[in-house]
N, C-alpha and C positions, 0 to 999 in steps of 0.2 A: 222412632222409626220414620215417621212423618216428617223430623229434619233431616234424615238421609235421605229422604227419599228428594227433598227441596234443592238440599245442597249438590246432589248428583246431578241432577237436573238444570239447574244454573253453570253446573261445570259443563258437562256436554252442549248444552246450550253456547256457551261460547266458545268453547274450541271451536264448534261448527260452523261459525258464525252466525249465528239467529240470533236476531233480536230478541225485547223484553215482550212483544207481545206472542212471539212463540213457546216463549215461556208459560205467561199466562194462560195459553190457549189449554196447552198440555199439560197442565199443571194438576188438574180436578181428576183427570183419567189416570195419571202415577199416582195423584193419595188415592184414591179407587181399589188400584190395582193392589195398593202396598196394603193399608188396612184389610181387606179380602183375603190375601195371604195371612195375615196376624190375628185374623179370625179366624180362620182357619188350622194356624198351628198350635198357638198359645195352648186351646182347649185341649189337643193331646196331648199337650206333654205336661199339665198339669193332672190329667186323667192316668199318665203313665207314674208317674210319682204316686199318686193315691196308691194306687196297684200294689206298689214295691212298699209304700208302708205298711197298706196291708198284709199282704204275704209277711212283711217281719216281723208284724204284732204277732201272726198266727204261728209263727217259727218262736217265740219268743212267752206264746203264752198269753199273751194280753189283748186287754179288747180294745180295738181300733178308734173306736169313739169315746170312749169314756176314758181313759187311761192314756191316748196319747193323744187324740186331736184337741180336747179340752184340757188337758191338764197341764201341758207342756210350753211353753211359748217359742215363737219361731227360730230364735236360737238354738233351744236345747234340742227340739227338732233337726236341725238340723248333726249337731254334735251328734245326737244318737245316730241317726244315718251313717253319719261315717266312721263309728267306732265300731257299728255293728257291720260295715263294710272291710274294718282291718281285723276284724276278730277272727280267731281261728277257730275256734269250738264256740258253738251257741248252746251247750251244753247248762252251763249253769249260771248263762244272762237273764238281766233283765232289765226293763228299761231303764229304772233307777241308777242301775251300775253301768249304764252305756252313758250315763248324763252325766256321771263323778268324772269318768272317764278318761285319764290322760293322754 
């Protein structure tokens, strides 16, 4: 994020004509502003994902910490997510069988 934020900055910069010390000037207040936002967002959408594997451990029957945040590695994490996002019936899932899962 930090090099788009440099590179955008360099670009505008010269179209505009500004030299490298208006660059530099402005430089400190764009990472500022850019990191601020990614502190800002990162944490809910990583708190939004919690959410949703929770809810589909509890749709699903299993317990959220022990059976899928430790048990699983971020692959299979992931695979289950989206098998149990094309599944029709959660009927007689379970995570094991969303991680075979073709």
């Amino acid at each position: 994020m930090n090099v788009v934020t440099l590179t955008t900055l360099v670009v505008v910069a010269i179209t505009d004509g500004h030299g490298i010390g208006k660059i530099i000037s402005v430089l400190p207040e764009a990472l500022l502003i850019m990191n601020l936002a990614a502190f800002m967002v990162f944490p809910f959408i990583d708190l939004y994902e919690t959410c949703k594997d929770k809810k589909m451990c509890k749709v699903l029957g299993a317990d959220y910490q022990s059976e899928f945040v430790t048990f699983f590695s971020e692959e299979e994490k992931e695979t289950i997510r989206e098998n149990f996002k094309s599944a029709v019936s959660y009927q007689d899932l379970t995570l094991q069988s969303l991680v075979s899962k073709d």
